[in-house]
TORKOL-4160 file (C-alpha; in steps of 0.2 Angstrom, whole numbers, padded with zeros to 4 digits, m for minus):
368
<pt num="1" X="0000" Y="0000" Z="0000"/>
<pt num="2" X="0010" Y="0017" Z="m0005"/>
<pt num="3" X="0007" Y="0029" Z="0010"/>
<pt num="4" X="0007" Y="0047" Z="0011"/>
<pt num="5" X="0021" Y="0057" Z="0016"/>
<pt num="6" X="0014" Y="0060" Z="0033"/>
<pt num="7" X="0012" Y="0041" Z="0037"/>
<pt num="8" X="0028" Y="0037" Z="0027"/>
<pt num="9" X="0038" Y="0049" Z="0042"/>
<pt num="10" X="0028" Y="0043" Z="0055"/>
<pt num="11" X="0029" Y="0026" Z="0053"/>
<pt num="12" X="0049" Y="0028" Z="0051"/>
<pt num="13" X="0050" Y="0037" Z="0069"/>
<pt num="14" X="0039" Y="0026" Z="0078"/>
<pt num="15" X="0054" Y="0013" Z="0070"/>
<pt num="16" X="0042" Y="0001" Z="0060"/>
<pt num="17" X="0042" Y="m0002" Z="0041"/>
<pt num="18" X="0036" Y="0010" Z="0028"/>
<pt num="19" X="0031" Y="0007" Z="0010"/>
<pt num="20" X="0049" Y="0015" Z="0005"/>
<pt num="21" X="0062" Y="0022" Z="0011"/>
<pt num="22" X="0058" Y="0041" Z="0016"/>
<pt num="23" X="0068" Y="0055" Z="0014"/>
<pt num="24" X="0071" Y="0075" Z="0020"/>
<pt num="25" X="0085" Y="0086" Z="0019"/>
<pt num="26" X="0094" Y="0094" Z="0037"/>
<pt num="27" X="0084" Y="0110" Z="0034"/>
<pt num="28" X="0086" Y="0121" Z="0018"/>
<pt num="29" X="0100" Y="0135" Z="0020"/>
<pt num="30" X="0093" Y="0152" Z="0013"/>
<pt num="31" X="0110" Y="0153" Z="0001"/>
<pt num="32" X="0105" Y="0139" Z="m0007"/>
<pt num="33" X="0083" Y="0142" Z="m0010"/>
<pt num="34" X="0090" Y="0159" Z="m0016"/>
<pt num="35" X="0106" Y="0155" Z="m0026"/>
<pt num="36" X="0099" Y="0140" Z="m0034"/>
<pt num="37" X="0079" Y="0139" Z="m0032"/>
<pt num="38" X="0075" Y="0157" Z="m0035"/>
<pt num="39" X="0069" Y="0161" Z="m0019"/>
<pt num="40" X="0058" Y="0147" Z="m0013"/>
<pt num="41" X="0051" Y="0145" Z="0004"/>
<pt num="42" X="0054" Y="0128" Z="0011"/>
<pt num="43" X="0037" Y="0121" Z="0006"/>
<pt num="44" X="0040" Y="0125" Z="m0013"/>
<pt num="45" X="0056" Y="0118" Z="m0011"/>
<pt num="46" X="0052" Y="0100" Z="m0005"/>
<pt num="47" X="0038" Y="0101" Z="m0018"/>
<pt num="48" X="0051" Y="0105" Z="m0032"/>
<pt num="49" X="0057" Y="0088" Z="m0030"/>
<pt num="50" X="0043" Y="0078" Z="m0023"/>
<pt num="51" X="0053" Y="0077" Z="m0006"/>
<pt num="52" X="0044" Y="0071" Z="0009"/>
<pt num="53" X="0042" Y="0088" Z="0021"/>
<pt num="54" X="0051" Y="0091" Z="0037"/>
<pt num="55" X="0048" Y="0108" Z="0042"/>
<pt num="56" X="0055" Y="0118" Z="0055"/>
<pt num="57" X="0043" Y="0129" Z="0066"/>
<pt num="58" X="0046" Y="0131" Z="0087"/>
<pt num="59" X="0033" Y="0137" Z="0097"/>
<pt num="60" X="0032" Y="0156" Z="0101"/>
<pt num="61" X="0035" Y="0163" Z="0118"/>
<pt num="62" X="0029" Y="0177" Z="0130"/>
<pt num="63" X="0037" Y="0182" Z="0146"/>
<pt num="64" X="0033" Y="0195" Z="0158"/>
<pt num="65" X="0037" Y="0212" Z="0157"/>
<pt num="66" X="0043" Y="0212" Z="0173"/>
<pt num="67" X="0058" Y="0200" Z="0167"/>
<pt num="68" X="0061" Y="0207" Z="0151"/>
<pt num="69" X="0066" Y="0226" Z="0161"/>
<pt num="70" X="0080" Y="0216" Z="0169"/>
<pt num="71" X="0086" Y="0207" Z="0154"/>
<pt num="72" X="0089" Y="0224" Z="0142"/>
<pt num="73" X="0096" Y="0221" Z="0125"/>
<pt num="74" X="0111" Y="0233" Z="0120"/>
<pt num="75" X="0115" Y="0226" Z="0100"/>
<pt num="76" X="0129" Y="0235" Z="0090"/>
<pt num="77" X="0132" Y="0234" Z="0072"/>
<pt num="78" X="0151" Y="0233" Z="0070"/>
<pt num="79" X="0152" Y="0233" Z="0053"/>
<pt num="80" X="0159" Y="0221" Z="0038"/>
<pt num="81" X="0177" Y="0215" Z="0037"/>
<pt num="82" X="0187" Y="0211" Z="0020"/>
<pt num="83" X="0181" Y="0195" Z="0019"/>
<pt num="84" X="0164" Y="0201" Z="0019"/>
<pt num="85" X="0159" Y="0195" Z="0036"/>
<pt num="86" X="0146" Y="0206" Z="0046"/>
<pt num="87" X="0152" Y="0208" Z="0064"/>
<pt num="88" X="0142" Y="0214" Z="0081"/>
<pt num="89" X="0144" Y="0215" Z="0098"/>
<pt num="90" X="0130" Y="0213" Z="0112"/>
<pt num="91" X="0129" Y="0221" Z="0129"/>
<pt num="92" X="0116" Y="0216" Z="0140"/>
<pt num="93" X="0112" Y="0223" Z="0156"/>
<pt num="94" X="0103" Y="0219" Z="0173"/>
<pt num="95" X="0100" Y="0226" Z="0189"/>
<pt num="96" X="0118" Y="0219" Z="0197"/>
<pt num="97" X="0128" Y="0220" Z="0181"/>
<pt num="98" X="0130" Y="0216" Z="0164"/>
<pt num="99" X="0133" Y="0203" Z="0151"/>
<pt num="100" X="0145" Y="0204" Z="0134"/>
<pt num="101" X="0146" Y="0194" Z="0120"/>
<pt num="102" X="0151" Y="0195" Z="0100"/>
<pt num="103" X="0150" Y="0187" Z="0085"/>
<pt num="104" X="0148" Y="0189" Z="0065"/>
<pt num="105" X="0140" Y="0181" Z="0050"/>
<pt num="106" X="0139" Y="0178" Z="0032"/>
<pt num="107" X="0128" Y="0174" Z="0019"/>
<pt num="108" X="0131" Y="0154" Z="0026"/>
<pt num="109" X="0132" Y="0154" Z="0044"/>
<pt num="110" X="0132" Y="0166" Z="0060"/>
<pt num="111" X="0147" Y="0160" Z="0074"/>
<pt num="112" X="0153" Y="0169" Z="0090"/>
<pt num="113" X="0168" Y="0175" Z="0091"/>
<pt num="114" X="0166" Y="0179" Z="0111"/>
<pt num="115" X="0156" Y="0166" Z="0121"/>
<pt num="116" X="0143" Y="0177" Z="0133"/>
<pt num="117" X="0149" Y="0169" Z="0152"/>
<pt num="118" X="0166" Y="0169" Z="0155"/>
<pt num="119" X="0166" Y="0166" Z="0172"/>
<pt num="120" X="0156" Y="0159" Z="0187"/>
<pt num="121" X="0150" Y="0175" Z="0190"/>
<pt num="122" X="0144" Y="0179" Z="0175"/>
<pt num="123" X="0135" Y="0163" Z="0176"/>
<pt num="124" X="0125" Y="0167" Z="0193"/>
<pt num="125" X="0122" Y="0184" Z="0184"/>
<pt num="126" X="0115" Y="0175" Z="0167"/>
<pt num="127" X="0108" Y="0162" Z="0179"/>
<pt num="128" X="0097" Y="0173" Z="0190"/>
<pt num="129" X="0091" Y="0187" Z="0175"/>
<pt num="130" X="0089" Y="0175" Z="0159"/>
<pt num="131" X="0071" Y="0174" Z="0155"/>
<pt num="132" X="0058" Y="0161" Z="0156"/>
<pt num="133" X="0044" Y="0160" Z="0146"/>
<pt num="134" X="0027" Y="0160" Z="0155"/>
<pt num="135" X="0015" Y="0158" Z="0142"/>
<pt num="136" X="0020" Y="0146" Z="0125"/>
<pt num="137" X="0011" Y="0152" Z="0108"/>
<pt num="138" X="0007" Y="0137" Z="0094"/>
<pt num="139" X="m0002" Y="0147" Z="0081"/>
<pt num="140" X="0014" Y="0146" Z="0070"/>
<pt num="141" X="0015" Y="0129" Z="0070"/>
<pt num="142" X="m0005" Y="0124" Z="0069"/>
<pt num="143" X="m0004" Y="0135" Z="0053"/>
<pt num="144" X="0015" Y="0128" Z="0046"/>
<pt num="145" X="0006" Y="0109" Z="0051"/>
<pt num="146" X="m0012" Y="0117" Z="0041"/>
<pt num="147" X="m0003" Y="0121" Z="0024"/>
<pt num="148" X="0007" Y="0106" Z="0027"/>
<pt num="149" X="m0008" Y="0094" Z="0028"/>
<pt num="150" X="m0002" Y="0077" Z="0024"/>
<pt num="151" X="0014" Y="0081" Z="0014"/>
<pt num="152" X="0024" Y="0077" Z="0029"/>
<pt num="153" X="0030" Y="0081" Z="0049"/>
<pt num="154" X="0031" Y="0099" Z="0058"/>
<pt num="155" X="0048" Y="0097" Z="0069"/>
<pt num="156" X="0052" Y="0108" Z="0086"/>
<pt num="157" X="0070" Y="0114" Z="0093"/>
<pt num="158" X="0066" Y="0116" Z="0113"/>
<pt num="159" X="0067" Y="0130" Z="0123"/>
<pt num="160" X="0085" Y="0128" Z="0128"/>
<pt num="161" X="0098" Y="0146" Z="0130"/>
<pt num="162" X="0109" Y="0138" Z="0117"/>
<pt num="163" X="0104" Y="0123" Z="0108"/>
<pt num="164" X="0093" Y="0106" Z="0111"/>
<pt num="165" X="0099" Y="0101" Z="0130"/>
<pt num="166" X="0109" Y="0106" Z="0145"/>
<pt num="167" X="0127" Y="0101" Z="0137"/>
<pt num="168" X="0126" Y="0108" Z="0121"/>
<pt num="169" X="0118" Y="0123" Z="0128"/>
<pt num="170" X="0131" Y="0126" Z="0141"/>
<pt num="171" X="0144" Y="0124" Z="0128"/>
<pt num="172" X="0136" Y="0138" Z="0119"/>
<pt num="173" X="0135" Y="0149" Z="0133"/>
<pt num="174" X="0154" Y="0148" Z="0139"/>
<pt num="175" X="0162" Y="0139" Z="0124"/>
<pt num="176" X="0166" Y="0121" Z="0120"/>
<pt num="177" X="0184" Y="0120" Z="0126"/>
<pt num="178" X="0181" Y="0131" Z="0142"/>
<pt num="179" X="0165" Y="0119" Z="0146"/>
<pt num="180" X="0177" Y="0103" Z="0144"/>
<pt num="181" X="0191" Y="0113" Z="0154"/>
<pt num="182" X="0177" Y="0117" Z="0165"/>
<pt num="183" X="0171" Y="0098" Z="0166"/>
<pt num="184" X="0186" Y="0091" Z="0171"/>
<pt num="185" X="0193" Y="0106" Z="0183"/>
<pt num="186" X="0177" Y="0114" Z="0189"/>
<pt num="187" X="0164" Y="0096" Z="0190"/>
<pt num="188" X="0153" Y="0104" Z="0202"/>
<pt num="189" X="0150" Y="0120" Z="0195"/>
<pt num="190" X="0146" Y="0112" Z="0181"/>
<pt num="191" X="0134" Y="0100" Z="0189"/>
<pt num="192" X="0126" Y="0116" Z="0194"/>
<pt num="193" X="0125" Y="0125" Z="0179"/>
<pt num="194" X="0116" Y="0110" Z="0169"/>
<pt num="195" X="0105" Y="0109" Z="0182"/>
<pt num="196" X="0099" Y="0125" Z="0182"/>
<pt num="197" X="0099" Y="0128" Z="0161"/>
<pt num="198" X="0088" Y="0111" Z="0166"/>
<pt num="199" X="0077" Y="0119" Z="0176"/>
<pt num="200" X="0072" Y="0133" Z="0164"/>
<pt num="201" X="0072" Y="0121" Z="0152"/>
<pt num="202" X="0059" Y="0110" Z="0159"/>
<pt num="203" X="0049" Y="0126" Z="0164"/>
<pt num="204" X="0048" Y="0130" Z="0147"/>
<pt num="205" X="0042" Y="0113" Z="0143"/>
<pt num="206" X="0029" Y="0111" Z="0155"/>
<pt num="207" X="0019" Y="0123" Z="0143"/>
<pt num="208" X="0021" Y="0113" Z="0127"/>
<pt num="209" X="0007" Y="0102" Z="0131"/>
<pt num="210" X="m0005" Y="0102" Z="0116"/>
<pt num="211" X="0009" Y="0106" Z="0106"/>
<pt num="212" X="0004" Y="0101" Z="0087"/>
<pt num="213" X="0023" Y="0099" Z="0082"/>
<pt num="214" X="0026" Y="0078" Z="0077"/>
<pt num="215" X="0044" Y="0079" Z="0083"/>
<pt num="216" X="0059" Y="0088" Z="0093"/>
<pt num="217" X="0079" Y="0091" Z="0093"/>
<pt num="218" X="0090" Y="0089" Z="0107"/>
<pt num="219" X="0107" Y="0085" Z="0108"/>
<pt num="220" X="0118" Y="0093" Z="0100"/>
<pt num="221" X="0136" Y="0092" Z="0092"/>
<pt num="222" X="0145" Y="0096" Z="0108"/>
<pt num="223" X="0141" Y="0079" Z="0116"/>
<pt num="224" X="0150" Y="0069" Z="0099"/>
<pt num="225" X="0162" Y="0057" Z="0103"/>
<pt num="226" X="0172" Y="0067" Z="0092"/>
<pt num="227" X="0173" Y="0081" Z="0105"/>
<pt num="228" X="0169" Y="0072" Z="0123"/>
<pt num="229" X="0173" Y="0053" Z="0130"/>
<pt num="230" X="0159" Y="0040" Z="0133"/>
<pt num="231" X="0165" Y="0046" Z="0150"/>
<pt num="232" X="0160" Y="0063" Z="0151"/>
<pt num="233" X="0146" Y="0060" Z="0141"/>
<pt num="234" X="0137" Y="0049" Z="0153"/>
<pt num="235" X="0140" Y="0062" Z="0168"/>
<pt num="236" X="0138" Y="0078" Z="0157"/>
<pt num="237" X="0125" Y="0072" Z="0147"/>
<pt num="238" X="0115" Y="0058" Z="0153"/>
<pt num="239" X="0106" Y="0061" Z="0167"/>
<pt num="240" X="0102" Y="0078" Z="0163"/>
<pt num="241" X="0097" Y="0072" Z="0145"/>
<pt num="242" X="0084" Y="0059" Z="0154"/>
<pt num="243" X="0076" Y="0072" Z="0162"/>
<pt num="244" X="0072" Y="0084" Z="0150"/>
<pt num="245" X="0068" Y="0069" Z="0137"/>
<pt num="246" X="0054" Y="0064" Z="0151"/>
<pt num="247" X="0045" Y="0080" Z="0149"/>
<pt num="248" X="0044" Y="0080" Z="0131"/>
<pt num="249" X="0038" Y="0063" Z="0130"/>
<pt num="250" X="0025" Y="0068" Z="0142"/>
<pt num="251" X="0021" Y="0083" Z="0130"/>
<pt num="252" X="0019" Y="0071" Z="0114"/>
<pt num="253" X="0030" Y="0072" Z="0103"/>
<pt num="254" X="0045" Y="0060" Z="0096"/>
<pt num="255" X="0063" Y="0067" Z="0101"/>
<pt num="256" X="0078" Y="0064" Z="0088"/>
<pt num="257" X="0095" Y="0067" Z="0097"/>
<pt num="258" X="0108" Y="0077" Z="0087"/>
<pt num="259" X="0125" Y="0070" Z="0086"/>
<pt num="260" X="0134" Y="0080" Z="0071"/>
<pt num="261" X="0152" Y="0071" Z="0074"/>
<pt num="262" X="0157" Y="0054" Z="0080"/>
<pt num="263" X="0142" Y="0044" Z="0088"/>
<pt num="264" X="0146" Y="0028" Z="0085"/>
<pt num="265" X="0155" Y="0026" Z="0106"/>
<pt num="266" X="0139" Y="0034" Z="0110"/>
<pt num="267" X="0125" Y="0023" Z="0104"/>
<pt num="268" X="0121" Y="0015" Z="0119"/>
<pt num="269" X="0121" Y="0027" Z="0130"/>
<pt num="270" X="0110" Y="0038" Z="0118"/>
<pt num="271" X="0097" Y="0023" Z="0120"/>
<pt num="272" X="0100" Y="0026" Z="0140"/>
<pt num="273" X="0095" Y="0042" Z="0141"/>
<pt num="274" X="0075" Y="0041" Z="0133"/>
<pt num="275" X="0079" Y="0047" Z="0114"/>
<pt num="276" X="0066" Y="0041" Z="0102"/>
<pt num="277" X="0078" Y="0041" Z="0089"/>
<pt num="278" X="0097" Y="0049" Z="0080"/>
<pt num="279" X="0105" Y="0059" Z="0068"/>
<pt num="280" X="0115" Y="0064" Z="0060"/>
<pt num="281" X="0124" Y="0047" Z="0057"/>
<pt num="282" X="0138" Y="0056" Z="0050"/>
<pt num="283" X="0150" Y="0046" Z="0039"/>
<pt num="284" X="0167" Y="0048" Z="0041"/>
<pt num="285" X="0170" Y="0057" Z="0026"/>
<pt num="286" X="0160" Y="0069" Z="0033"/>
<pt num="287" X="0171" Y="0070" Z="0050"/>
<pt num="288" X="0160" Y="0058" Z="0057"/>
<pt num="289" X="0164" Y="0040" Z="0060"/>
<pt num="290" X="0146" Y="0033" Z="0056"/>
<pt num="291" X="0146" Y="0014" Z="0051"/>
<pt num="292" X="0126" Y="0013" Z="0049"/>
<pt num="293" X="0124" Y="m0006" Z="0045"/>
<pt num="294" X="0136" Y="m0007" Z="0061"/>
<pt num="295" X="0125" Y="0006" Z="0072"/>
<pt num="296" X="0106" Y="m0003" Z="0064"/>
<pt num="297" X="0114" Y="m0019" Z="0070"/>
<pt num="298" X="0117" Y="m0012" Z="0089"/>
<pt num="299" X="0104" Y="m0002" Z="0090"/>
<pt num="300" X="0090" Y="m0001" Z="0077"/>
<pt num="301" X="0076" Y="m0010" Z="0087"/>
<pt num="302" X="0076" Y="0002" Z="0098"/>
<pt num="303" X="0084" Y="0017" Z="0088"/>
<pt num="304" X="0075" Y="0026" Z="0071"/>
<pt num="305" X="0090" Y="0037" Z="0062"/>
<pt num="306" X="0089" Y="0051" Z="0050"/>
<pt num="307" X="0104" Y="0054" Z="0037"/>
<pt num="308" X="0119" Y="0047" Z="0036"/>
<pt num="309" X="0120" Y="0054" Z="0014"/>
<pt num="310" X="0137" Y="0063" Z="0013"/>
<pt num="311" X="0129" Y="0079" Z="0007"/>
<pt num="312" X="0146" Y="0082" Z="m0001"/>
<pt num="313" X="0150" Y="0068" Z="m0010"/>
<pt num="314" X="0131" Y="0068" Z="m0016"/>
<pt num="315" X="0124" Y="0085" Z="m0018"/>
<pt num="316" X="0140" Y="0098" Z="m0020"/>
<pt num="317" X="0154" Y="0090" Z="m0026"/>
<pt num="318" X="0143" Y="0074" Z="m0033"/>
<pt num="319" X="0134" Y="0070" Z="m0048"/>
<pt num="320" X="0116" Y="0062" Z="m0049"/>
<pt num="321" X="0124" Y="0043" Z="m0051"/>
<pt num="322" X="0134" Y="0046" Z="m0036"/>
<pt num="323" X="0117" Y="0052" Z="m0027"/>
<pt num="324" X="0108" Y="0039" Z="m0032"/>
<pt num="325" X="0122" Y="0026" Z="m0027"/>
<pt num="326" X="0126" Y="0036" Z="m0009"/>
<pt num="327" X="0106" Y="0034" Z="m0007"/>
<pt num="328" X="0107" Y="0014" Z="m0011"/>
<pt num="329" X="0121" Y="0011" Z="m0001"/>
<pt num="330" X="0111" Y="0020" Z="0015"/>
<pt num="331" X="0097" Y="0009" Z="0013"/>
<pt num="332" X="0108" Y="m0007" Z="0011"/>
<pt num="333" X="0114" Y="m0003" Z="0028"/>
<pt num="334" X="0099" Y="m0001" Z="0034"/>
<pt num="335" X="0083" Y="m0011" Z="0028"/>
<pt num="336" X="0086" Y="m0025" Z="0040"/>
<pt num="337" X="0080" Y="m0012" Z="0052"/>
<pt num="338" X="0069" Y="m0001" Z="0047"/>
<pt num="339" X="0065" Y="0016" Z="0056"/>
<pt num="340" X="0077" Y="0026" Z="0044"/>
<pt num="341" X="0075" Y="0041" Z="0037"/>
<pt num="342" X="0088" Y="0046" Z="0023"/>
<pt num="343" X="0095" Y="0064" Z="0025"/>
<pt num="344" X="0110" Y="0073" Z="0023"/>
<pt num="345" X="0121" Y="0071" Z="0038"/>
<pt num="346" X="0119" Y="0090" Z="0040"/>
<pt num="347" X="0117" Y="0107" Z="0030"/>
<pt num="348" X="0122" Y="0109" Z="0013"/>
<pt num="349" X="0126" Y="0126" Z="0003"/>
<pt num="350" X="0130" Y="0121" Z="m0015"/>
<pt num="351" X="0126" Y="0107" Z="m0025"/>
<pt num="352" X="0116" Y="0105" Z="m0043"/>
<pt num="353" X="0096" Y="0102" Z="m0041"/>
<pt num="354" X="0098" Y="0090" Z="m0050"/>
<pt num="355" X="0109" Y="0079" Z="m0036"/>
<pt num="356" X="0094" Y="0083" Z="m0026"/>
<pt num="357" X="0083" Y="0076" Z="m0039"/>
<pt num="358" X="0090" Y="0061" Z="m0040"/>
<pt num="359" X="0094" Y="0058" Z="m0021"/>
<pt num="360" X="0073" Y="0059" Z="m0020"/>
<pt num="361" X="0072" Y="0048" Z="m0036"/>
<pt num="362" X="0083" Y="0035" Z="m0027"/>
<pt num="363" X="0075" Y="0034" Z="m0014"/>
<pt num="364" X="0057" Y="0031" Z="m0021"/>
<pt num="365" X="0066" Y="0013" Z="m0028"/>
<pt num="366" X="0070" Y="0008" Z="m0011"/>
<pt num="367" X="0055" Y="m0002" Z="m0006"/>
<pt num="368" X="0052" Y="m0011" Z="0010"/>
């Protein structure tokens, strides 16, 4: 029976057996819908070439007043360098003292070049002024899931200061190497932190009940066996990871963890801490170490994936054969199993439509 995009997801995620092999990109880089799609919106892009829809949208959230007057936003404009990078600095200021960070952006990416906390203090300051929602707003994604209808999934990030959990977000507050320096110098103060980015975190999440999103992010790149041990992960990660994973479940949606590096020392313990499912399965010619037919024999019964294409090898240096071929060699890896969902193991800002093209075509031709 050939299902609709919409079940074809679904029933990937829930890790049972679709008609074919489903597929999405990692998001849709606004360099590429307007250097090589004329402009399309996300929608019109997936449609272009038949692609099964994963779109992006995160509740919207209101605070108090009373918070925001302590939490003042001071954002400069610091101009463009010679390489055509877009630079800033923020100051922002509360009632006992202020917070600075900087960063800068091109048409591909922003960064920070100076992290926000760069000491405990500035972390009791951040810790005791950072706003939490107290009302959560779903109208965006009720009318993203609307105009979607049953062309695919509507996906969430959560509410984290930073990205999808406590790890990855601290890393984002005070930078990764300081974190990991701070890990194995500082423990407690880290326990501390994670636990109260946690707090707010769960805050946040106790009003996404009703939420019409299918799915959420957490994780994050910081926690890749590329950058931490098995060790820290299970101390830095885990337990907190549990937690905020036990919320969203009771919320209802499906939670993907996000490992953009190596994951392959980290599978098990990925299964430990309540993950529905993982990505981005990154290959090793990607920087990753991903062996997929070697991670869906550990742990694809209990595990669905998404990605694992080298977006490079197959949309921006590639050619449509090698697409097609990248695609059958995913699949290969993973049919035993099931719950997979063929993606690029991360962005992509250059590549030939027709790559695209044909990574949808092939995976059409891999039937369950």
């Amino acid at each position: 029976m050939t299902m609709t995009s919409r079940e074809r997801l679904l029933t990937a995620l829930n890790n049972g057996r679709p008609d074919r092999l489903p597929c999405q990109v990692h998001g849709w880089m606004p360099n590429y819908l307007e250097d090589y799609l004329n402009g399309m919106d996300w929608f019109e892009a997936y449609a272009r070439f038949g692609m099964d829809h994963a779109i992006y949208v995160s509740p919207t959230y209101h605070y108090s007043d009373r918070d925001m007057a302590k939490w003042q936003h001071d954002w400069k404009d610091l101009g463009v360098d010679a390489d055509g990078n877009q630079h800033w600095e923020e100051t922002i200021n509360t009632p006992k003292g202020s917070l600075h960070h900087k960063g800068a952006r091109n048409k591909y990416t922003p960064w920070e070049t100076e992290p926000l906390i760069k000491t405990p203090e500035d972390f009791d300051l951040w810790n005791e002024y950072y706003p939490v929602p107290i009302q959560t707003d779903f109208s965006a994604i009720q009318k993203a899931k609307d105009r979607l209808g049953d062309r695919g999934i509507i996906r969430s990030h959560p509410f984290s200061p930073g990205q999808g959990s406590p790890w990855q977000s601290f890393c984002c507050l005070v930078g990764t190497e300081e974190a990991i320096y701070m890990a194995i110098d500082e423990p407690d103060f880290v326990h501390y932190a994670l636990q109260e980015v946690l707090k707010k975190t769960l805050k946040a999440t106790e009003l996404w009940h009703g939420t019409p999103a299918d799915m959420v992010e957490t994780g994050g790149g910081a926690g890749s066996n590329t950058v931490i041990s098995p060790k820290m992960f299970r101390e830095f990660c885990v337990p907190y990871d549990q937690q905020q994973h036990t919320a969203l479940r009771a919320a209802g949606v499906k939670i993907v963890y996000h490992l953009c590096g190596g994951l392959m020392q980290m599978l098990d313990l990925v299964t430990e801490n309540g993950a529905d499912g993982l990505e981005t399965m990154t290959p090793p010619s990607m920087g990753g170490d991903c062996d997929l037919k070697e991670a869906s024999r550990r742990v694809g019964d209990r595990l669905f994936f998404i990605g694992g294409f080298d977006q490079s090898a197959g949309f921006e240096s590639g050619s449509p054969e090698a697409a097609r071929q990248l695609v059958l060699d995913c699949f290969e890896a993973t049919k035993d199993h099931a719950g997979y969902i063929a993606a690029p193991s991360d962005h992509f800002f250059h590549g030939d439509p027709e790559n695209i093209q044909a990574f949808v075509d092939a995976c059409r031709e891999c039937v369950y």
